[in-house]
MITOR-745237 format. One record per residue: residue number from 1; residue in three letters; z, y, x of N, C-alpha, C in turn. Coordinates in Angstrom, 2 decimals. Layout:
<recs>
(NUM; 'ALA'; (Z; Y; X); (Z; Y; X); (Z; Y; X)) ...
</recs>
This chain:
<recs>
(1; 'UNK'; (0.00; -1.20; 0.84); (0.00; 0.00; 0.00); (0.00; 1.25; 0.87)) (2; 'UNK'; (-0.91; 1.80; 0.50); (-1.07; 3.55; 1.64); (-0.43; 3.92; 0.75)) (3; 'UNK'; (-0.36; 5.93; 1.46); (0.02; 6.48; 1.01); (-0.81; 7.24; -0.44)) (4; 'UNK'; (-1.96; 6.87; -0.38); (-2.18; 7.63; -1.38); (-2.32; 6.59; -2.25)) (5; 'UNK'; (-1.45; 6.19; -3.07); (-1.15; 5.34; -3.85); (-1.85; 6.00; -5.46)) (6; 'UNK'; (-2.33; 5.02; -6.11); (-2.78; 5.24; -7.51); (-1.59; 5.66; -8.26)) (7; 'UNK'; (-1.48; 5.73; -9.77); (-0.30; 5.75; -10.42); (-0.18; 4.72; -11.43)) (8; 'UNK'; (-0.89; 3.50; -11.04); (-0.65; 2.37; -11.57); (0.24; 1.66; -10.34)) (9; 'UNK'; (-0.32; 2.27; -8.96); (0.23; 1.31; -7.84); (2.28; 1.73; -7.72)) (10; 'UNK'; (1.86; 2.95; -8.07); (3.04; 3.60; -8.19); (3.97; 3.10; -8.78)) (11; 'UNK'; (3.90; 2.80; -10.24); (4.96; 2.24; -11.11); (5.31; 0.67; -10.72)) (12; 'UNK'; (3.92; -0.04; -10.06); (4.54; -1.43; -9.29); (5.64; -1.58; -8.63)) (13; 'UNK'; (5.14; -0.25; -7.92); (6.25; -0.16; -6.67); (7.80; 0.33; -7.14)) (14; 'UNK'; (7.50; 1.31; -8.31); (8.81; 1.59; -8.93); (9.73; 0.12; -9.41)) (15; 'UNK'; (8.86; -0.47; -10.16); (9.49; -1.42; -10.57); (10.05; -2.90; -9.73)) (16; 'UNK'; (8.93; -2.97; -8.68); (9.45; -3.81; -7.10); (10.68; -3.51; -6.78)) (17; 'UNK'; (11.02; -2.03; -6.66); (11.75; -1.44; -5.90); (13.23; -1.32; -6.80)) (18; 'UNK'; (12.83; -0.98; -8.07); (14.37; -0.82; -8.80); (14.71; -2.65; -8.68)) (19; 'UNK'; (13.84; -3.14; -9.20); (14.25; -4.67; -8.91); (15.19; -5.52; -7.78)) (20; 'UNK'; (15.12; -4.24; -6.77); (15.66; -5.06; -5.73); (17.51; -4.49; -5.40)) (21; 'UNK'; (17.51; -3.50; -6.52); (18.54; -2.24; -6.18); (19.81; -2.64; -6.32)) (22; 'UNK'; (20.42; -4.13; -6.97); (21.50; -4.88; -6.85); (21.81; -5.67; -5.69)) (23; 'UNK'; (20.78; -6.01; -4.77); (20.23; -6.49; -3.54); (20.85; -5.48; -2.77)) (24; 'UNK'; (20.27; -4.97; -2.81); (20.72; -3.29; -1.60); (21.54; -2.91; -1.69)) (25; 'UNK'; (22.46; -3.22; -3.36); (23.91; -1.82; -3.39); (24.97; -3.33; -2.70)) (26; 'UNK'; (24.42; -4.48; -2.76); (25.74; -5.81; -2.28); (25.27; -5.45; -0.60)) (27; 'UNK'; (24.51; -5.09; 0.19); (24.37; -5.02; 1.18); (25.17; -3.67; 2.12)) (28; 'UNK'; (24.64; -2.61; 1.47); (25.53; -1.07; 1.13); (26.68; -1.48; 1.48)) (29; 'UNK'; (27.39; -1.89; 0.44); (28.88; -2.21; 0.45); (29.43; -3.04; 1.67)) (30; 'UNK'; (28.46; -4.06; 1.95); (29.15; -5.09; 3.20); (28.47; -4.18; 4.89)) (31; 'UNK'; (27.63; -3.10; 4.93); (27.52; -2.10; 5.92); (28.85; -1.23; 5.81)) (32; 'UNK'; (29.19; -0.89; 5.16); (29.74; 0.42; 4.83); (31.20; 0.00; 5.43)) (33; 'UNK'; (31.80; -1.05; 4.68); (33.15; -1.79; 5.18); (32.76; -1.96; 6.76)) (34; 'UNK'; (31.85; -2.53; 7.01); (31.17; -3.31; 8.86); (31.71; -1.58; 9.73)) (35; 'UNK'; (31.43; -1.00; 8.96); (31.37; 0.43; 9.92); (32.59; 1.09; 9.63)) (36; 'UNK'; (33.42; 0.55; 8.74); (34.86; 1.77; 8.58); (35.72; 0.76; 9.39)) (37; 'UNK'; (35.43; -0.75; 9.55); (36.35; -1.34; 10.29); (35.93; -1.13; 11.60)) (38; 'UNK'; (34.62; -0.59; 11.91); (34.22; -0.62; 13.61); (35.22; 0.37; 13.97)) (39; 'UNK'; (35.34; 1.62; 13.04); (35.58; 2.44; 13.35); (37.42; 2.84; 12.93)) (40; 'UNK'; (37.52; 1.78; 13.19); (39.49; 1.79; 12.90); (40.34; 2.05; 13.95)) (41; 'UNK'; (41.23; 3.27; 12.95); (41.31; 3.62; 14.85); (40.97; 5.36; 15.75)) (42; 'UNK'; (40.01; 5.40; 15.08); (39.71; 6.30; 16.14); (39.53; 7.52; 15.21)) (43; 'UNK'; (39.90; 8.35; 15.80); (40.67; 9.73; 15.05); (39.39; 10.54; 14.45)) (44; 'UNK'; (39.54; 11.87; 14.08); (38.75; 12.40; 14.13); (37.55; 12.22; 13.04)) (45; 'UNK'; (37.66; 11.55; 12.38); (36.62; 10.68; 11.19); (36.85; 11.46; 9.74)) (46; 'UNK'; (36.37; 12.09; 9.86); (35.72; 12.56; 7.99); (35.41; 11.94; 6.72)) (47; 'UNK'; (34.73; 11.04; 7.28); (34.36; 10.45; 6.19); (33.34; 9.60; 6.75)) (48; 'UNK'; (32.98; 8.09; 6.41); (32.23; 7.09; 6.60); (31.43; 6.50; 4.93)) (49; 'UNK'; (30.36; 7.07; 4.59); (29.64; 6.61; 3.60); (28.60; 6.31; 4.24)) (50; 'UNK'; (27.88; 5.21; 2.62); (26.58; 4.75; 2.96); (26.34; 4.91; 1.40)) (51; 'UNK'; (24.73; 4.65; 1.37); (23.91; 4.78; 0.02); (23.12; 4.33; -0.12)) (52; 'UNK'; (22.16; 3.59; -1.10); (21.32; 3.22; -1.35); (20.13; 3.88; -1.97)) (53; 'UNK'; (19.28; 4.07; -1.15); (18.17; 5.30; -1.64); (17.42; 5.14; -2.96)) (54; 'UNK'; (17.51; 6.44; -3.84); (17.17; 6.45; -5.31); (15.52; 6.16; -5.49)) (55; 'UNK'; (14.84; 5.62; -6.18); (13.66; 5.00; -6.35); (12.78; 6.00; -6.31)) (56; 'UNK'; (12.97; 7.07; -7.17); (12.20; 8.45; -6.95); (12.15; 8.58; -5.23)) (57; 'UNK'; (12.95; 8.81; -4.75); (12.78; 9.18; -3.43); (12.14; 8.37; -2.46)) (58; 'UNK'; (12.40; 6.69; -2.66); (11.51; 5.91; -1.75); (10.46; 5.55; -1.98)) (59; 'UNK'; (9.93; 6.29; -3.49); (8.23; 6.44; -3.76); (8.02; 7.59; -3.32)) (60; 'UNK'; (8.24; 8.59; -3.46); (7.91; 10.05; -2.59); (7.89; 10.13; -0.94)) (61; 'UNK'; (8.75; 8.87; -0.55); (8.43; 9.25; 1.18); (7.24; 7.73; 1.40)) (62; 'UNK'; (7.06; 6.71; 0.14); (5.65; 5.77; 0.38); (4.41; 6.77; 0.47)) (63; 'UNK'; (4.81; 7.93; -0.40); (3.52; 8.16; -1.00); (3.08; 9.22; 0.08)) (64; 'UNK'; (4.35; 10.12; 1.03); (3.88; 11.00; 1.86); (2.86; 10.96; 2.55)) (65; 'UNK'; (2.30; 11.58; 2.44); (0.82; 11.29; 3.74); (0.91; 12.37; 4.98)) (66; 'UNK'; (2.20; 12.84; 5.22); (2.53; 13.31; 6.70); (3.39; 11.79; 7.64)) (67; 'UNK'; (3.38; 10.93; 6.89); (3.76; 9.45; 7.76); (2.82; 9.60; 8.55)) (68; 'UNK'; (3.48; 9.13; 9.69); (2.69; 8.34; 10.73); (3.21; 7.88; 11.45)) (69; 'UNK'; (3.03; 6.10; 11.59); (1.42; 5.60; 10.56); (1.90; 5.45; 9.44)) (70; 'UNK'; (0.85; 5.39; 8.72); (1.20; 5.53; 6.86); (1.88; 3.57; 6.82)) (71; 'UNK'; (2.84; 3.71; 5.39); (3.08; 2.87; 5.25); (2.39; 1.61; 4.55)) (72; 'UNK'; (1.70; 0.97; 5.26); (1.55; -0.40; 4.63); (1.96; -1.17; 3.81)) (73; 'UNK'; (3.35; -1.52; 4.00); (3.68; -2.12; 3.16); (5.65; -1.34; 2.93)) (74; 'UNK'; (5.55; -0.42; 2.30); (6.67; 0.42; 2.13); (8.18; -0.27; 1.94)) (75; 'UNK'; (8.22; -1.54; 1.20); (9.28; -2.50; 0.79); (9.89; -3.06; 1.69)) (76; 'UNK'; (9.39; -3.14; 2.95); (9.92; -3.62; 4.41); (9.76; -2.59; 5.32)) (77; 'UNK'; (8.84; -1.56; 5.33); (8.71; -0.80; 6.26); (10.09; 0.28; 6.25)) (78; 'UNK'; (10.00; 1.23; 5.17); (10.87; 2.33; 5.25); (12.37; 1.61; 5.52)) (79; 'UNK'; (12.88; 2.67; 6.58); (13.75; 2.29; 7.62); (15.36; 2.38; 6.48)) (80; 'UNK'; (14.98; 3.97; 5.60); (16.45; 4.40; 5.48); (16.85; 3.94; 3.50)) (81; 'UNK'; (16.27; 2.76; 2.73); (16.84; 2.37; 2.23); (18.03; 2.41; 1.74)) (82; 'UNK'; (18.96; 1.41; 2.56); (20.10; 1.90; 2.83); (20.86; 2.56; 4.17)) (83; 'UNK'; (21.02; 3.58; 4.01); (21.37; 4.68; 5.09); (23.00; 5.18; 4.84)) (84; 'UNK'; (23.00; 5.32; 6.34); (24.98; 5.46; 6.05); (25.16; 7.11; 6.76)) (85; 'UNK'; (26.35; 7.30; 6.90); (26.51; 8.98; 7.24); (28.05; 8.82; 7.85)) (86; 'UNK'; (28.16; 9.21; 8.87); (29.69; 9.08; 10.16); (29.50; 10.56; 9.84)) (87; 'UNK'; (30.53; 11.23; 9.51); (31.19; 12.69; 9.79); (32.70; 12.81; 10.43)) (88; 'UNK'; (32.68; 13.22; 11.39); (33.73; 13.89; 12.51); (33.90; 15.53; 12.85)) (89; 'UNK'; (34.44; 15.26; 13.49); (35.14; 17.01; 13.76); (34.46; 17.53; 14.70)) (90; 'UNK'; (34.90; 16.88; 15.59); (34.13; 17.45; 16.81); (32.86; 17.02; 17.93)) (91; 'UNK'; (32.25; 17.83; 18.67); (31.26; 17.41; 19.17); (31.13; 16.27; 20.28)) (92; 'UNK'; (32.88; 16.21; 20.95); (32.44; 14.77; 21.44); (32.81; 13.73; 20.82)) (93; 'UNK'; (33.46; 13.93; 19.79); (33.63; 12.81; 18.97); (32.71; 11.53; 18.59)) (94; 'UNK'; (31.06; 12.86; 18.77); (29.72; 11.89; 18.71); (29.73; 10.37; 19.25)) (95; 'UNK'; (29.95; 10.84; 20.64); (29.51; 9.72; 21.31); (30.80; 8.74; 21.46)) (96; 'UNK'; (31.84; 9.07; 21.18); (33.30; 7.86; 20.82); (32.31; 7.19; 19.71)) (97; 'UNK'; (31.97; 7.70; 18.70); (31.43; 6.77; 17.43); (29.86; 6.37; 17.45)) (98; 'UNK'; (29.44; 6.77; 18.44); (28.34; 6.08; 18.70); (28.62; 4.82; 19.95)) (99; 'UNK'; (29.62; 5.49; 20.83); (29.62; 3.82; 21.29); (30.47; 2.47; 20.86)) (100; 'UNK'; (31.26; 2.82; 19.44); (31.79; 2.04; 18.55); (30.82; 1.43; 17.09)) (101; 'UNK'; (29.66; 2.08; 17.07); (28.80; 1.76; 16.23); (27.75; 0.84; 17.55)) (102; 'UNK'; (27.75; 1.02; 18.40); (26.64; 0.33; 19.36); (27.23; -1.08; 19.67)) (103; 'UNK'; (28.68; -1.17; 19.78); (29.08; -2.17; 19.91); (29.13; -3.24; 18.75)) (104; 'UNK'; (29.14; -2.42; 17.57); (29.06; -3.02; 16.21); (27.37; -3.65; 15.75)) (105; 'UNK'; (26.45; -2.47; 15.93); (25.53; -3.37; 15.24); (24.50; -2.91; 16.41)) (106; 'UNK'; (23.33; -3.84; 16.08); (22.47; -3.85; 17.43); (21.37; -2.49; 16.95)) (107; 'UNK'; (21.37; -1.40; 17.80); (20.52; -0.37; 17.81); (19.55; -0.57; 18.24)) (108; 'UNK'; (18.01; -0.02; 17.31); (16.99; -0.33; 18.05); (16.31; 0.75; 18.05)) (109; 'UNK'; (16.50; 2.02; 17.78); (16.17; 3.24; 18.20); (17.41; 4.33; 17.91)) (110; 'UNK'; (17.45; 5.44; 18.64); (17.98; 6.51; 18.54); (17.17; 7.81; 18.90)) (111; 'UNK'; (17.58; 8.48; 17.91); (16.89; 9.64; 17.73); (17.81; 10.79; 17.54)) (112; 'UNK'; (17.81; 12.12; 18.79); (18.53; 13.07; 18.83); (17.71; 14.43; 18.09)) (113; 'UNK'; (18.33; 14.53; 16.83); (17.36; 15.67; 16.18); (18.11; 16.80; 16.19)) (114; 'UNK'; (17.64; 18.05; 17.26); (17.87; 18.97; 17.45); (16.35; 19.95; 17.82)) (115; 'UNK'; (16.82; 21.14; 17.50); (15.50; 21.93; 17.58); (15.09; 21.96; 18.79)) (116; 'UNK'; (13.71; 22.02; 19.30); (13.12; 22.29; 20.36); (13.20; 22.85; 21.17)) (117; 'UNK'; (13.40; 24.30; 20.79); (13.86; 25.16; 22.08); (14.86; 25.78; 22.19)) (118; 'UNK'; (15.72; 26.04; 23.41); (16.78; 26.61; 23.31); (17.20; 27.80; 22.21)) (119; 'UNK'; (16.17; 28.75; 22.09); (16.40; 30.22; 21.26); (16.25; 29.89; 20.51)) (120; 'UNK'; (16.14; 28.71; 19.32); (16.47; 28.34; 17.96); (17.35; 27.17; 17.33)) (121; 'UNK'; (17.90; 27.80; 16.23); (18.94; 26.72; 15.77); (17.90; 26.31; 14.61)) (122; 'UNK'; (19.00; 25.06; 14.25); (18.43; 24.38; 12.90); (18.90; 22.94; 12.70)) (123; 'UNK'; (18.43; 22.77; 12.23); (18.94; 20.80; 11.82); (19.12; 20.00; 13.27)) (124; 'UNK'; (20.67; 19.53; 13.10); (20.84; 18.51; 13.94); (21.71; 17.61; 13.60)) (125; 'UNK'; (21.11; 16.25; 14.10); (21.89; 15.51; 13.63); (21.94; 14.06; 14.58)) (126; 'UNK'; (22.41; 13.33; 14.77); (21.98; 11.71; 15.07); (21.72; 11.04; 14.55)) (127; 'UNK'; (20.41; 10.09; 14.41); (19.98; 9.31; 13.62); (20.03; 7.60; 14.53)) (128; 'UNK'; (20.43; 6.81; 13.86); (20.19; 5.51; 14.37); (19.22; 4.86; 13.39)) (129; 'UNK'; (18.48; 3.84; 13.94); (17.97; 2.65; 13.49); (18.66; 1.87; 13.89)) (130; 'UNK'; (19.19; 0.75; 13.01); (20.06; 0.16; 13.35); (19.49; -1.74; 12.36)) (131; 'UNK'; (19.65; -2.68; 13.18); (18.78; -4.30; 12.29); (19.98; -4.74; 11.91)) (132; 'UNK'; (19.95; -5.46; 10.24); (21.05; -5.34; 9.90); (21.73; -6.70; 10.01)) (133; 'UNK'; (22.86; -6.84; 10.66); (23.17; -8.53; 10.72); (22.98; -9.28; 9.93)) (134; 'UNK'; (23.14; -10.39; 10.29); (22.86; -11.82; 9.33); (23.61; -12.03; 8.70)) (135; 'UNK'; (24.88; -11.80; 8.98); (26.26; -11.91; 8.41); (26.40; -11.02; 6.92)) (136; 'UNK'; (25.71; -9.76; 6.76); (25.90; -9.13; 5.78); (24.68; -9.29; 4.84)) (137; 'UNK'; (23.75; -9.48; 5.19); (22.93; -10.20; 4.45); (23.45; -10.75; 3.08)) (138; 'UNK'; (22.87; -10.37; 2.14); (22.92; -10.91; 0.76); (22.42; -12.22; -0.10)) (139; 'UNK'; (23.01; -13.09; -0.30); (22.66; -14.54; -0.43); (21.13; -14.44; -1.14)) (140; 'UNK'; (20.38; -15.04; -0.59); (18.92; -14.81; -0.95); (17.69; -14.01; -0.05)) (141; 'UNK'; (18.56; -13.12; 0.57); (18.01; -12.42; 1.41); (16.72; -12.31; 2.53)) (142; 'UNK'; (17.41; -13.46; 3.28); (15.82; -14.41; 3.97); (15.15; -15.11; 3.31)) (143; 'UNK'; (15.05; -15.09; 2.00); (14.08; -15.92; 1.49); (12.79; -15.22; 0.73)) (144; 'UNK'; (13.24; -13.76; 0.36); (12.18; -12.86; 0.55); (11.39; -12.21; 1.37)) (145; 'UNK'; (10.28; -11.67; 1.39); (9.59; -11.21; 2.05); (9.13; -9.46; 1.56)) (146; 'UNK'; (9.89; -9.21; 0.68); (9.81; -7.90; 0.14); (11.21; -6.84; 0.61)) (147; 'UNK'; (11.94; -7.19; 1.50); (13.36; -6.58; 2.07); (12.99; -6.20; 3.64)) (148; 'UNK'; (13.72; -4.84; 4.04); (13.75; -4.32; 5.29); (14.49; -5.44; 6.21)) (149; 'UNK'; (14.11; -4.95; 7.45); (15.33; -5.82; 8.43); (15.73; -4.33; 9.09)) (150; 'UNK'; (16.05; -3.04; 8.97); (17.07; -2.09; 9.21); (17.29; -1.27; 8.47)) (151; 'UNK'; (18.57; -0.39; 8.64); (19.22; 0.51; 8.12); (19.51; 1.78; 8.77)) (152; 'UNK'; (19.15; 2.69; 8.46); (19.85; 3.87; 9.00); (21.17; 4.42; 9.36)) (153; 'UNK'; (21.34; 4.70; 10.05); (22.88; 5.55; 10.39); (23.02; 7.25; 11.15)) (154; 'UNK'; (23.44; 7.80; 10.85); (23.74; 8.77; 10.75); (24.85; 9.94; 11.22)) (155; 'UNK'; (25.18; 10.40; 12.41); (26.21; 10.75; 12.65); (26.20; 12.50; 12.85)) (156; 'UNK'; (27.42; 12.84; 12.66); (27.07; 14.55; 12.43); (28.66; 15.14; 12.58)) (157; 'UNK'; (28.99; 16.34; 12.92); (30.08; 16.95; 12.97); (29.87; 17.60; 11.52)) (158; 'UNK'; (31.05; 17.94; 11.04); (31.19; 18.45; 9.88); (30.51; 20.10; 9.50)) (159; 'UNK'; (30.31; 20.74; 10.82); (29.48; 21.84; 10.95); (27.99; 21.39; 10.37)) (160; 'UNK'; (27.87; 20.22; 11.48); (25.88; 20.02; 11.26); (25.82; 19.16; 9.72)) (161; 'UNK'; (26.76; 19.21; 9.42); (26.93; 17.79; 8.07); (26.71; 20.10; 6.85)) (162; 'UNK'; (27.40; 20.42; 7.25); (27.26; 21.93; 6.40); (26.49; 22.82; 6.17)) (163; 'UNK'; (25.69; 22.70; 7.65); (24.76; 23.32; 7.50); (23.25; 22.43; 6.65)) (164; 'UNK'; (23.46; 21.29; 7.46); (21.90; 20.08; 6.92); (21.62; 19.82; 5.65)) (165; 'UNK'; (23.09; 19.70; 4.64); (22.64; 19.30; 2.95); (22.18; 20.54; 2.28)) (166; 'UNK'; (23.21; 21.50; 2.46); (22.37; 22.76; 1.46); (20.86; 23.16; 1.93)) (167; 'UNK'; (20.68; 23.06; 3.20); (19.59; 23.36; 3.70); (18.27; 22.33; 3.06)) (168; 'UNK'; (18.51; 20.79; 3.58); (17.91; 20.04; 2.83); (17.34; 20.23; 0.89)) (169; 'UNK'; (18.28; 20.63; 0.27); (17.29; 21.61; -1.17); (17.63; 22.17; -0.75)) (170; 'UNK'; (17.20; 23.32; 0.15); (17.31; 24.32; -0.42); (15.69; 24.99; 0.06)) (171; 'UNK'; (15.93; 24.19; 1.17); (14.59; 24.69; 1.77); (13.56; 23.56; 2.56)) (172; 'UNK'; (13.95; 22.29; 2.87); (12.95; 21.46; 2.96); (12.74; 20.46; 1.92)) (173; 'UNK'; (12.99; 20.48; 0.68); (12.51; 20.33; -0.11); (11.72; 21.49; -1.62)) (174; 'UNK'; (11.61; 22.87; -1.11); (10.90; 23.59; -1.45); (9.45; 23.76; -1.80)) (175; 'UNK'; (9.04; 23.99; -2.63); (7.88; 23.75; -3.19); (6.50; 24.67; -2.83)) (176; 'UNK'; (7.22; 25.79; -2.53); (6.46; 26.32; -1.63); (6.63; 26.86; -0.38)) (177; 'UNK'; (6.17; 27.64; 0.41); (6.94; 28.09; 2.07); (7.87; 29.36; 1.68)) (178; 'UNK'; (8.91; 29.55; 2.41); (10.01; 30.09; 2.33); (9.41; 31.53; 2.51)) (179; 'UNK'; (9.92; 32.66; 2.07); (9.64; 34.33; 2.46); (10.69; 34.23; 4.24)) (180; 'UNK'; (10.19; 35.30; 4.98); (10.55; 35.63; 6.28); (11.90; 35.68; 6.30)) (181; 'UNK'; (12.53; 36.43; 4.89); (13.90; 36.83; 5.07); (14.62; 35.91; 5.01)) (182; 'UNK'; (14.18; 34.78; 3.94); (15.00; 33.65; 3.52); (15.34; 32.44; 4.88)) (183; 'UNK'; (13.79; 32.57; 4.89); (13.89; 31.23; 7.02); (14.86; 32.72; 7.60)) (184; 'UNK'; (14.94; 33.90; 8.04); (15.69; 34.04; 8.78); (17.51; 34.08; 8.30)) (185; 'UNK'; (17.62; 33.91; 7.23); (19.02; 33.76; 6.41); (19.65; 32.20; 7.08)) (186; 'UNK'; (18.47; 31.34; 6.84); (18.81; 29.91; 7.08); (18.90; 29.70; 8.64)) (187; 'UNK'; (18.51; 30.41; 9.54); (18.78; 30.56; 11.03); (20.02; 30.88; 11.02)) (188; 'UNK'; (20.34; 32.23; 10.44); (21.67; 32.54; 10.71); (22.74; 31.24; 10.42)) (189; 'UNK'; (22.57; 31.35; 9.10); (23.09; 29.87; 9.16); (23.41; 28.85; 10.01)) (190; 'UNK'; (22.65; 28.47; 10.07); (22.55; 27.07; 11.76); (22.82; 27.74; 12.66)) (191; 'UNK'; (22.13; 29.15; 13.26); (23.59; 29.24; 14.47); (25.05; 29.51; 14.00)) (192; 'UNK'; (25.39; 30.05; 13.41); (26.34; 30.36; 12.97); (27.90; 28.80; 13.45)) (193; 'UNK'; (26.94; 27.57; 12.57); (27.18; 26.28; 12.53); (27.10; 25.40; 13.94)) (194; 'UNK'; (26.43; 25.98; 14.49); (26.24; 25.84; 16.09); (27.86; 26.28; 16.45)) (195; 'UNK'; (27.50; 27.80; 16.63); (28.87; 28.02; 17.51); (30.07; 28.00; 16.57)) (196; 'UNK'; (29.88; 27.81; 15.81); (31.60; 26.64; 15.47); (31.69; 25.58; 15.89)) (197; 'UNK'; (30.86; 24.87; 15.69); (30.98; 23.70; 16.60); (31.77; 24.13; 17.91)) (198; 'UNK'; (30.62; 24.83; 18.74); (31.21; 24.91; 20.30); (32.98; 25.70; 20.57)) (199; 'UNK'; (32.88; 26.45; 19.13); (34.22; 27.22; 19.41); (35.49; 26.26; 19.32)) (200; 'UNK'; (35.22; 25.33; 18.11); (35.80; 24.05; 18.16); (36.24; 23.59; 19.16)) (201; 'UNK'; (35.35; 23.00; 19.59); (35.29; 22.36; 20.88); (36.36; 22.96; 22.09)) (202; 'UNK'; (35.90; 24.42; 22.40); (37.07; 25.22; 23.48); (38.12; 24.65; 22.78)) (203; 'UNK'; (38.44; 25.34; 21.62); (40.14; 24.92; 20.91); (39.94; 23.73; 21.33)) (204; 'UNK'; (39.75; 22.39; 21.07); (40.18; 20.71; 21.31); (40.70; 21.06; 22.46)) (205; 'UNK'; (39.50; 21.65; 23.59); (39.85; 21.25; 25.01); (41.29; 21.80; 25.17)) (206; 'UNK'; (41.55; 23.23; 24.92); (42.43; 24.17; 25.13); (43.91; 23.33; 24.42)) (207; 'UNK'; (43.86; 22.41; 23.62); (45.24; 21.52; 23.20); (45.21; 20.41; 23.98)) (208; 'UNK'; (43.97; 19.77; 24.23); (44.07; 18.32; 25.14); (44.79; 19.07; 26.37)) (209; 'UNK'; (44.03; 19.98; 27.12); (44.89; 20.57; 28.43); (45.96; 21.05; 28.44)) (210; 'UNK'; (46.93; 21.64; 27.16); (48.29; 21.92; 27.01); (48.98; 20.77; 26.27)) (211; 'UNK'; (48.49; 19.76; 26.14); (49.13; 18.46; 25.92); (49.82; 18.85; 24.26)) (212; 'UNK'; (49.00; 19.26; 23.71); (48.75; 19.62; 22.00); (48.06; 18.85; 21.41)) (213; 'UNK'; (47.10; 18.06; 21.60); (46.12; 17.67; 20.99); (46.78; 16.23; 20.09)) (214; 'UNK'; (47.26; 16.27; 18.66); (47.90; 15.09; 18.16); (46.10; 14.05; 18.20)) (215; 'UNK'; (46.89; 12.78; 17.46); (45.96; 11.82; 17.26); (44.74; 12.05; 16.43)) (216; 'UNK'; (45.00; 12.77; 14.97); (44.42; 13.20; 13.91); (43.97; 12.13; 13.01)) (217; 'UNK'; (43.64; 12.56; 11.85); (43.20; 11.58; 11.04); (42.12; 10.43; 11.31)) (218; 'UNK'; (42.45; 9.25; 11.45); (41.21; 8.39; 11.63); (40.55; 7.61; 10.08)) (219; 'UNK'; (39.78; 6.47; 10.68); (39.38; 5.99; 9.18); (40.44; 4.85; 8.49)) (220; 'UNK'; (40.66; 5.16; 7.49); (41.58; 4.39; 6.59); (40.95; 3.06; 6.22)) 
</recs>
């Protein structure tokens, strides 16, 4: 199935796809637990969700034709299905929960999404591809041929987690291109979200070095 799908091919796929959505939410659930227990323990944790992507939406990114390469066969291909989201405090917190998620499930890409050049802010975040064990697998699971073998993951400080959703509607899902004032409103924004982050950060250091810094909330 390309992307430029008919709207007979469309509703197949709608209906393939809702079909499988009790499949995905028993899988959801046994990721979601896999990753709050990886992550037991270690401070600093916001919040650990996962989701199962709404049918509207995983026909709108089959049907995109800025893929590349376009999807073939969308039911196994698209990665973020079910996709999870790590929120923490601070900026090195990242990599504590990325090397507790690496030890947990086997990564087969990572992707650091931050803007290009230094003199601009904007969306950042960590994205994993991540293959999903055998163990959580849903009874039936290998016996289809219409199911992904990964999941997305997701990690973000509570800054880049603030700035990325409103932004996400507000403006990359916009219907048409933004006026000058509005993209430069949404800059301010993201830096803004930037240097909290980093100001953050001084404060952590500035209590770890005066022997202030408590444990803080981890995942429950």
């Amino acid at each position: 199935m390309k992307s430029g799908l008919g709207q007979d091919m469309v509703s197949v796929l709608i209906e393939q796809y809702t079909g499988r959505i009790p499949l995905l939410e028993e899988l959801r659930r046994g990721l979601e637990r896999e990753a709050i227990e990886a992550l037991s323990g270690v401070p600093h944790i916001d919040r650990v969700s996962f989701r199962v992507k709404e049918a509207k939406s995983f026909v709108s990114k089959a049907r995109d034709q800025n893929n590349s390469p376009e999807y073939s066969d969308p039911l196994v291909e698209i990665e973020d299905q079910v996709a999870g989201r790590i929120i923490v405090f601070f900026l090195t917190d990242l990599e504590i929960v990325r090397q507790r998620i690496a030890a947990t499930f086997n990564t087969v890409e990572r992707v650091e999404r931050r803007p290009q050049r230094d003199a601009e802010f904007g969306y950042e975040s960590d994205h994993l591809i991540c293959l999903i064990p055998p163990h959580l697998q849903p009874v039936g699971w290998n016996a289809r041929k219409d199911v992904p073998t990964t999941f997305e993951l997701q990690i973000r400080t509570l800054f880049m987690h603030a700035y990325a959703e409103p932004q996400h509607d507000l403006a990359y899902k916009a219907a048409k291109e933004l006026p000058r004032e509005v993209r430069k409103e949404l800059a301010w924004i993201a830096a803004s979200s930037w240097g909290a982050d980093h100001a953050y950060e001084r404060v952590r250091r500035w209590h770890s070095a005066n022997g202030q810094s408590g444990p803080g909330p981890g995942v429950s």
